[in-house]
C-alpha positions as CSV (number, residue, x, y, z in Angstrom):
1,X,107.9,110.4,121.1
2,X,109.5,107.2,119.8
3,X,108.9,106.3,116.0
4,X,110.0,102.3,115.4
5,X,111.0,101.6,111.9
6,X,110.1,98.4,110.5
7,X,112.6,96.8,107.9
8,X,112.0,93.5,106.6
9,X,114.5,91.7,104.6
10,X,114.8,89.1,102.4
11,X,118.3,88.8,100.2
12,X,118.9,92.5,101.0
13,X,122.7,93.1,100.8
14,X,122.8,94.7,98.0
15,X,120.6,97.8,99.5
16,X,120.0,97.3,102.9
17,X,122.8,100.1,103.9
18,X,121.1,103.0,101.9
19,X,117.9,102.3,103.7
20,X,119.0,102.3,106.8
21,X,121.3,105.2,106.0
22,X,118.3,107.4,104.9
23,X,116.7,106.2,108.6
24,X,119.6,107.3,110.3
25,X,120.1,110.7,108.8
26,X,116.2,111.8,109.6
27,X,116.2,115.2,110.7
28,X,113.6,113.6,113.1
29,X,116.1,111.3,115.7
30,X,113.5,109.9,118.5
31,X,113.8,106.6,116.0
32,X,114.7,102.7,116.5
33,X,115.5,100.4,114.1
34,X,113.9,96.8,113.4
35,X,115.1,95.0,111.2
36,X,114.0,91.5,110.1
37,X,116.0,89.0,107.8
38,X,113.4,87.0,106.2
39,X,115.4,83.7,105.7
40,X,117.8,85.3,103.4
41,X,119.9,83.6,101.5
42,X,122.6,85.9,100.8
43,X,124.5,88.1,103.8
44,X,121.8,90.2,104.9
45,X,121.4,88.8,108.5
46,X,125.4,89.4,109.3
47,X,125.8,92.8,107.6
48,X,122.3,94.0,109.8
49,X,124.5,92.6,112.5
50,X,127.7,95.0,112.2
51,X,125.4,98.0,110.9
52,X,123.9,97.8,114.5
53,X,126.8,97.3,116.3
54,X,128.1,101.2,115.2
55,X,125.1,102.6,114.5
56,X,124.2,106.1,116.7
57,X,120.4,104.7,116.3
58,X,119.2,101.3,118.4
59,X,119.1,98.7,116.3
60,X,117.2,95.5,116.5
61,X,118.3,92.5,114.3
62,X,115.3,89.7,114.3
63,X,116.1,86.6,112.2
64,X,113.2,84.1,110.5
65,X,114.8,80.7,110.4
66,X,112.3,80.2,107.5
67,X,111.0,82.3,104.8
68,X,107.6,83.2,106.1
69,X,106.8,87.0,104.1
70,X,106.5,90.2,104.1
71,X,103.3,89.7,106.8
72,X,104.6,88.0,108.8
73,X,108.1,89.5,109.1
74,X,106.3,93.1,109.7
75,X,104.4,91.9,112.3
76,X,107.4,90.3,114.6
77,X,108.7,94.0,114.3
78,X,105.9,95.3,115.3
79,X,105.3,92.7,118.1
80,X,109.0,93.8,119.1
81,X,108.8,97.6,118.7
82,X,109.2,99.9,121.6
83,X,107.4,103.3,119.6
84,X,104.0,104.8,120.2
85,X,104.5,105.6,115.7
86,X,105.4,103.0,113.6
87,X,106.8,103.3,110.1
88,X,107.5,100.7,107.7
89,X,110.7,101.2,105.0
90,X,111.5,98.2,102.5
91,X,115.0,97.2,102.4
92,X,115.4,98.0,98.9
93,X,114.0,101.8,99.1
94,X,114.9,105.1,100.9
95,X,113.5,107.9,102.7
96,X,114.3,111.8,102.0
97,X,115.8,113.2,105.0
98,X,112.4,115.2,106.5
99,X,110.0,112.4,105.7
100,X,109.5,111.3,109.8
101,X,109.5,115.1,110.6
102,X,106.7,116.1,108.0
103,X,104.8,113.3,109.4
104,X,104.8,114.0,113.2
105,X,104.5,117.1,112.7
106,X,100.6,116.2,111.5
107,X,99.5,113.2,113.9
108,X,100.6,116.0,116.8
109,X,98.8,118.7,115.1
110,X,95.5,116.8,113.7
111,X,93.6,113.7,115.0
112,X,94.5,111.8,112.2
113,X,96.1,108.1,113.0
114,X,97.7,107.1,109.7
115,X,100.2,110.0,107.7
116,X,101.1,108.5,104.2
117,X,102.2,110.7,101.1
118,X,104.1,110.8,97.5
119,X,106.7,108.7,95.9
120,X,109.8,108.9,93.5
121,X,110.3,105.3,91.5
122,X,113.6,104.6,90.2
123,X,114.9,101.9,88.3
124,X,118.1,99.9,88.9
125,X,119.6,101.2,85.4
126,X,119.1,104.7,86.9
127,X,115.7,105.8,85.3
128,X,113.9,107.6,87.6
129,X,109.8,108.0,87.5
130,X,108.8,111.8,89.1
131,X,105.2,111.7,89.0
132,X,102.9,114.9,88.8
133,X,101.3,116.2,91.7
134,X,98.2,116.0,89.7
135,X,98.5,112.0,89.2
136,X,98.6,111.9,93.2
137,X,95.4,114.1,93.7
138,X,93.4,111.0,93.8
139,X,95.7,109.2,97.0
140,X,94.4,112.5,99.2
141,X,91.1,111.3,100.1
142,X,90.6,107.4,101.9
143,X,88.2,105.7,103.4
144,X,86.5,102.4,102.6
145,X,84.6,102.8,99.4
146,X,87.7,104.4,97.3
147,X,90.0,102.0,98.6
148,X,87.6,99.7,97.0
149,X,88.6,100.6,94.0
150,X,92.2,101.1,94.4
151,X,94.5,101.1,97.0
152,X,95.6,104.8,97.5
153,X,98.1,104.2,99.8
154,X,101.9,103.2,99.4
155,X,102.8,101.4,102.5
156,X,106.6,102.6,102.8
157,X,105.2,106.4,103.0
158,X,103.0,105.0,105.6
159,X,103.4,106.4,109.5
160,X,100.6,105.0,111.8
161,X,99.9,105.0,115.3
162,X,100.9,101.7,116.8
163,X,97.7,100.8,119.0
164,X,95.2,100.8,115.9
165,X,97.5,98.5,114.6
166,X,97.0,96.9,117.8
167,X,93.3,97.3,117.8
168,X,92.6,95.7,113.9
169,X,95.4,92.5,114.7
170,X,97.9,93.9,112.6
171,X,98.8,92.3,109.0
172,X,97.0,89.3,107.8
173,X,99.6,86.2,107.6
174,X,97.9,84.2,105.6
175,X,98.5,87.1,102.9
176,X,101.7,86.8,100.8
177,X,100.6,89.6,98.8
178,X,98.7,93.1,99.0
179,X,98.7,92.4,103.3
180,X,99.0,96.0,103.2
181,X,95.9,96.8,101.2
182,X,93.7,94.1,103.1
183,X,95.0,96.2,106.3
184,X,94.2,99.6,104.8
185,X,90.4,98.2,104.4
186,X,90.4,97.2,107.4
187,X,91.2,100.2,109.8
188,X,89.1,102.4,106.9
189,X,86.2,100.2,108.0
190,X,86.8,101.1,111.3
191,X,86.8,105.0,110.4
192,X,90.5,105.3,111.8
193,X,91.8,108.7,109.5
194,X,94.0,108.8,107.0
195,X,95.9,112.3,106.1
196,X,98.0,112.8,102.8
197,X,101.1,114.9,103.0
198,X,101.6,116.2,99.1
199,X,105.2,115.7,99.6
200,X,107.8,112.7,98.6
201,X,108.0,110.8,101.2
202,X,109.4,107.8,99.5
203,X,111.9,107.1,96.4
204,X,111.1,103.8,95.9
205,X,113.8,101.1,93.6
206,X,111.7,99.3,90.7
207,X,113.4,95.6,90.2
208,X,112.5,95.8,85.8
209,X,113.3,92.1,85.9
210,X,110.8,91.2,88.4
211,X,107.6,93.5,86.8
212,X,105.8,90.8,85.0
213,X,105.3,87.9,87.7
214,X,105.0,90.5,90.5
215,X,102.2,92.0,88.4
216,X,100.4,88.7,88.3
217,X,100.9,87.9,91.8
218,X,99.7,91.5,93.2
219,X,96.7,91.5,91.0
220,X,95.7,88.1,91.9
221,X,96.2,88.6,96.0
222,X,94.1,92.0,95.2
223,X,91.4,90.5,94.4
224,X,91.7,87.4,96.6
225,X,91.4,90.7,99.6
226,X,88.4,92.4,97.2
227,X,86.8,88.8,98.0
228,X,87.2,88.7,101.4
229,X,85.7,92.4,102.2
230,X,82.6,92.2,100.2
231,X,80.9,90.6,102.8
232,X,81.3,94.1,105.0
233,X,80.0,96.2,102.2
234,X,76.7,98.3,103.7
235,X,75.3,99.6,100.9
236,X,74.6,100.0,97.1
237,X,77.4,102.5,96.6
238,X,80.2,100.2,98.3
239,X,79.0,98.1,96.3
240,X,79.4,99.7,93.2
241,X,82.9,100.9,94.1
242,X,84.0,96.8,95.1
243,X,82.6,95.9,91.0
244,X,84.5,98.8,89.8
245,X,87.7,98.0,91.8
246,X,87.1,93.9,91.0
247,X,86.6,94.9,87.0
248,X,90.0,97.5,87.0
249,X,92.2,94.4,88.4
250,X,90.5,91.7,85.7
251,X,91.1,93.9,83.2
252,X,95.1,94.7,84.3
253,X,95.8,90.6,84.3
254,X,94.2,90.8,81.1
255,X,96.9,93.4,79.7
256,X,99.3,91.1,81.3
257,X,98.4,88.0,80.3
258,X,98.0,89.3,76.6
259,X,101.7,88.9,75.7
260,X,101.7,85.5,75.9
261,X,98.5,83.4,77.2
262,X,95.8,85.2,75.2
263,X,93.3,82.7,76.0
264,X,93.9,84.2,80.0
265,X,93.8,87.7,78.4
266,X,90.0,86.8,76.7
267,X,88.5,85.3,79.8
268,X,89.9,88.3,82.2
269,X,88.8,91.0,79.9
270,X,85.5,89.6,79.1
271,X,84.8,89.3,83.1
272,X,86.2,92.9,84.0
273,X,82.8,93.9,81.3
274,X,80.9,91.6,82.8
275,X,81.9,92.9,86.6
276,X,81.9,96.6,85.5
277,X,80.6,98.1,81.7
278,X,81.2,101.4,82.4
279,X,84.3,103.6,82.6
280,X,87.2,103.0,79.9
281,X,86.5,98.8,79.8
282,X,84.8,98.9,76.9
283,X,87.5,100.5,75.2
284,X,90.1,98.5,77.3
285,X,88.8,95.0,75.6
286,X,88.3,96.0,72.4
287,X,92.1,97.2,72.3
288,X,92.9,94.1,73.7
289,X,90.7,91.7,71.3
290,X,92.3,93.7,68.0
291,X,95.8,92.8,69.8
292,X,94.7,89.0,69.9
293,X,93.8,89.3,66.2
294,X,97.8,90.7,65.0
């Protein structure tokens, strides 16, 4: 059964060979390539071009003649994928050799639609980030009301069956951020399965440069998609999950924001209470309001 692996790209050069690399030596081969330049700026679109050309894998190369995101670029491979399975890699990351394997080996064993699992993060200075398996016990168990709170699953570990992709309309476009998590809620609310393989599935490249206003912007796209799915919540204890997940992103931009806008930090941290007084908050804001005081 053909897998198609989505990779979109957007000033890639730099890494776009070791992620394709790690495709190509999957111990899984029934695999195509896409890959989709983004509007790059740099070389990415011509180097996809001669990796294709004498690669033992088919390779699509798709080019956006404008910068139109992660979304959108995701869903033109899709669109233009051949595979019954698609998996989704990000042109600055890798794959361990066995991670298509492990993965098919469930959706043909299980009825299960989506396989995700565990990550690596390294940084570009060569720090590398092994988490515990105990720190990934809670991304074993999804379904609409914990992905509420947070979003449990990391989409390059993702392997999904293509027509319930088909079935939800794929990634919202008019996201530029956290499309991934609004699509998560989305086939959760339609009780498509999700199975967690305790396994690293992804080593995935932390830009340290980039933390800060990536923070900002994920945070604020999260909740923009905790907005637009509280309107499905059915009852009291979907409820209570959306306030918790609402209050845990306030008070992250409030963390953020401390370091140099602590007006921002205040009114963040005094909403995430106001959302949700329970849990660590509490403790959270005070921390934060000494910090405003140094």
């Amino acid at each position: 059964m053909l897998v198609s692996v989505i990779i979109p790209a957007y000033n890639a050069e730099k890494f776009l060979c070791e992620a394709i690399e790690s495709v190509i030596d999957q111990t899984y081969k029934n695999i195509e390539i896409i890959i989709v330049d983004d509007a790059s700026k740099d070389n990415t679109y011509n180097l996809a071009l001669s990796l294709a050309a004498k690669c033992s894998l088919p390779i699509k190369v798709i080019k956006h003649y404008k910068n139109l995101g992660s979304a959108v670029a995701r869903n033109t491979g899709i669109k233009q994928s051949s595979g019954k399975f698609i998996a989704f890699l990000d042109a600055d990351d890798f794959w361990p050799e066995n991670k298509i394997e492990l993965q098919m080996s469930v959706l043909k064993n299980k009825k299960v639609h989506i396989v995700h699992g565990g990550l690596i993060n390294f940084s570009e200075d060569g720090f590398i980030k092994v988490d515990t398996e105990e720190k990934h016990q809670w991304r074993k168990k999804v379904n609409f009301k914990l992905l509420l709170e947070d979003n449990r699953v990391i989409t390059p570990t993702v392997l999904i069956v293509k027509e319930i992709l088909e079935d939800v309309g794929y990634f919202d476009e008019s996201l530029r951020h956290c499309e991934d998590y609004d699509l998560w809620l989305r086939l959760s609310r339609k009780n498509y399965k999700f199975s967690y393989i305790n396994k690293v599935l992804l080593y995935r490249r932390i830009h340290t440069n980039q933390l800060t206003s990536n923070d900002l912007l994920h945070m604020e796209y999260a909740i923009k998609v905790l907005k637009k799915h509280r309107k499905y919540i059915k009852n009291y204890s979907e409820l209570k999950s959306w306030y918790i997940g609402y209050s845990r992103r306030l008070i992250f931009l409030a963390n953020v924001y401390l370091s140099y806008n602590k007006k921002k930090a205040l009114k963040y941290a005094v909403l995430s209470l106001v959302y949700n007084p329970t849990e660590n908050i509490k403790w959270k804001i005070s921390k934060i309001l000494k910090s405003m005081l140094l």
